[in-house]
N, C-alpha and C positions, 0 to 999 in steps of 0.2 A: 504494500500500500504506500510506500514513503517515496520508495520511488515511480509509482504513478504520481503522485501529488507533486515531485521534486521535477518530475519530464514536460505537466501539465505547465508549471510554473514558468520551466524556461521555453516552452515554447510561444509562449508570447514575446517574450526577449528575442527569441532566434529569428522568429517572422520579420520584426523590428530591423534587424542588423541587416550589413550588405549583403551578406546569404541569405536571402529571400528564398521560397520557394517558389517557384514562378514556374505555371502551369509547362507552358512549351517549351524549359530552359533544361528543368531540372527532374533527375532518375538518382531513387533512393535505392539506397544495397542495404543491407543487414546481413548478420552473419547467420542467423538462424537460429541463434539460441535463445530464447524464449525471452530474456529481458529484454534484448537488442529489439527484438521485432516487435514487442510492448511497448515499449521506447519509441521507437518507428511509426506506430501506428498511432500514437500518440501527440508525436510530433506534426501529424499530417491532419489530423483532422480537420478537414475542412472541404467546399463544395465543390472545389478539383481534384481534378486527377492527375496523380504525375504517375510513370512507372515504378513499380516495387520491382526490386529485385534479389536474390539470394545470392551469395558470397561463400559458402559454409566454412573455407578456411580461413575466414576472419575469424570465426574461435578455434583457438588453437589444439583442442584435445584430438591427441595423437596425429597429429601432422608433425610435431615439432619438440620431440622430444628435450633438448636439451633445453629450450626456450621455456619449453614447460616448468622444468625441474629447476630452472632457476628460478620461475614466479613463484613455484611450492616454498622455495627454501627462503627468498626475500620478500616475497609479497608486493604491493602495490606501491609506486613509486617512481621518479622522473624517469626516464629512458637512461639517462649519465650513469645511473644505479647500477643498469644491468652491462654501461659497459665496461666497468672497472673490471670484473672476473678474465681473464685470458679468454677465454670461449667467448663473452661476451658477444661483439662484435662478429665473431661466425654463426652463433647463434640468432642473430638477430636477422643475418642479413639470409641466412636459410630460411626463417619464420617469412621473412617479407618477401623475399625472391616465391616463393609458394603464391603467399595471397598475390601480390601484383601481377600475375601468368593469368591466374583465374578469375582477377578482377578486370582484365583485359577480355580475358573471352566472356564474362559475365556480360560487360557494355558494350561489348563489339557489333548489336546488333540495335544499339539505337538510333536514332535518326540523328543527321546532322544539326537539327535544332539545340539537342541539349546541350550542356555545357557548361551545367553544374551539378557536382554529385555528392551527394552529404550521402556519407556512411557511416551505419553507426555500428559500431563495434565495443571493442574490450579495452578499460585503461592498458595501459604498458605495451601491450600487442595494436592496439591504434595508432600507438606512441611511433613503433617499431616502422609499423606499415607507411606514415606518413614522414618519417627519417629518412628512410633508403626512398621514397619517390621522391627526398628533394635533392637525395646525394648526400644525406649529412652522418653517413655511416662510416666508421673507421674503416679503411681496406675495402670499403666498396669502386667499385667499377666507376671513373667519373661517367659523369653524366655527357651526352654529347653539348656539341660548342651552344644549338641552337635549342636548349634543353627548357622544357614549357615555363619553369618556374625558376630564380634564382633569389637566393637568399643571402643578407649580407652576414657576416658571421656573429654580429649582435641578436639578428632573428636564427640561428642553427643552437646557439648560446637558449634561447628563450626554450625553444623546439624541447632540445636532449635534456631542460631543466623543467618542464612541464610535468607538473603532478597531476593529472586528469582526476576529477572528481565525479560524483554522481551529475547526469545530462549537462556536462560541460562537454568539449570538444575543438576541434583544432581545425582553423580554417587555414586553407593553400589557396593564396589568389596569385595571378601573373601579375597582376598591377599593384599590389601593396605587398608581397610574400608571406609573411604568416601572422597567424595572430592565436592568439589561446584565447576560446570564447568560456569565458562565466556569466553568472548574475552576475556579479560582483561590476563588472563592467572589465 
C-alpha cells in the first residue's frame, strides 16, 4: 500500500517535469515484476494511451548472477557502491550488456514517432542499466564519436552517486544529460 500511495504521489510531479508522457512520443517498459508494473500502471493512469511494454531482464533474478550476489550481500545503494569490489565493474556491465540487447529488441518495433521511454525498473540494477547507456562504466567499450547522449563528468559524478529511492528515477535527455528525479525537486 505505501508504495501505491508513494507512485500515486509522484506521478503528479513526473506529468509536471520535462518527461511528460505524451501520447504519440512516449512507450513505457517495465521489467515485469509485479511492483514495476504496479508502478507503471500507476504512473499512467490517465485517458491515453501510450504503448506498454515488457523488458523481463530489467529484474535481474538469474540473469546475472554475480550482480545479484552482490545486491544480496550490500543491499541498496548508489551504483559507486557496487563498483568498489574488483568484479564490480564486470559485473555490472554483464547485468547491462543483457538488459540493453533486449531492450533494443523490446523497442525495435515502435514507430518513429516515439522518443521517449520511461522504464521502470529496480534501484541499483536501473542505476547499472542507465551507466553503461551513457558510457559511464569503468572498462566499458566507449561509446561511439556520434553517441545519442553525452555527459559532463559533474553529471557521471551525480549518475554513479544516485541513491534511487521509492518512485524516484533517473532521466537521460540529449539536451540537458541527466538528472535524478525526486519529490524533493
Amino acid at each position: 500500500e505505501k508504495g501505491k500511495e508513494q507512485a500515486a504521489a509522484a506521478r503528479s510531479w513526473w506529468l509536471g517535469y520535462p518527461m511528460r508522457l505524451e501520447e504519440k512520443r512516449t512507450a513505457l517498459v517495465a521489467s515485469g515484476a509485479r511492483r514495476a508494473t504496479e508502478t507503471l500502471q500507476i504512473m499512467t493512469e490517465r485517458d491515453t494511451c501510450v504503448p506498454i511494454l515488457m523488458c523481463p531482464s530489467l529484474h535481474p533474478a538469474g540473469i546475472a548472477p554475480t550482480m545479484e550476489k552482490m545486491f544480496s550481500t550490500m543491499g541498496y545503494g548508489p551504483l559507486q557502491k557496487f563498483l568498489e569490489p574488483p568484479e564490480g565493474a564486470g559485473a555490472i556491465t554483464e547485468y547491462a550488456e543483457l538488459v540493453v540487447a533486449e531492450l533494443a529488441n523490446v523497442v525495435e518495433g515502435l514507430g518513429a514517432g516515439e522518443d521517449t521511454l520511461a522504464v521502470f525498473g529496480h534501484a541499483v540494477f536501473l542505476n547499472a542499466v542507465a551507466a553503461y547507456l551513457v558510457g559511464a562504466v569503468p572498462g566499458q567499450a566507449p561509446l561511439p564519436e556520434a553517441a545519442w547522449i553525452s555527459l559532463s563528468s559533474g553529471q557521471v559524478e551525480v549518475l554513479l552517486t544516485a541513491d534511487l529511492g521509492e518512485a524516484e528515477g533517473l532521466l537521460l535527455e540529449p539536451s540537458t544529460g541527466f538528472s535524478h528525479m525526486h519529490m524533493e525537486g
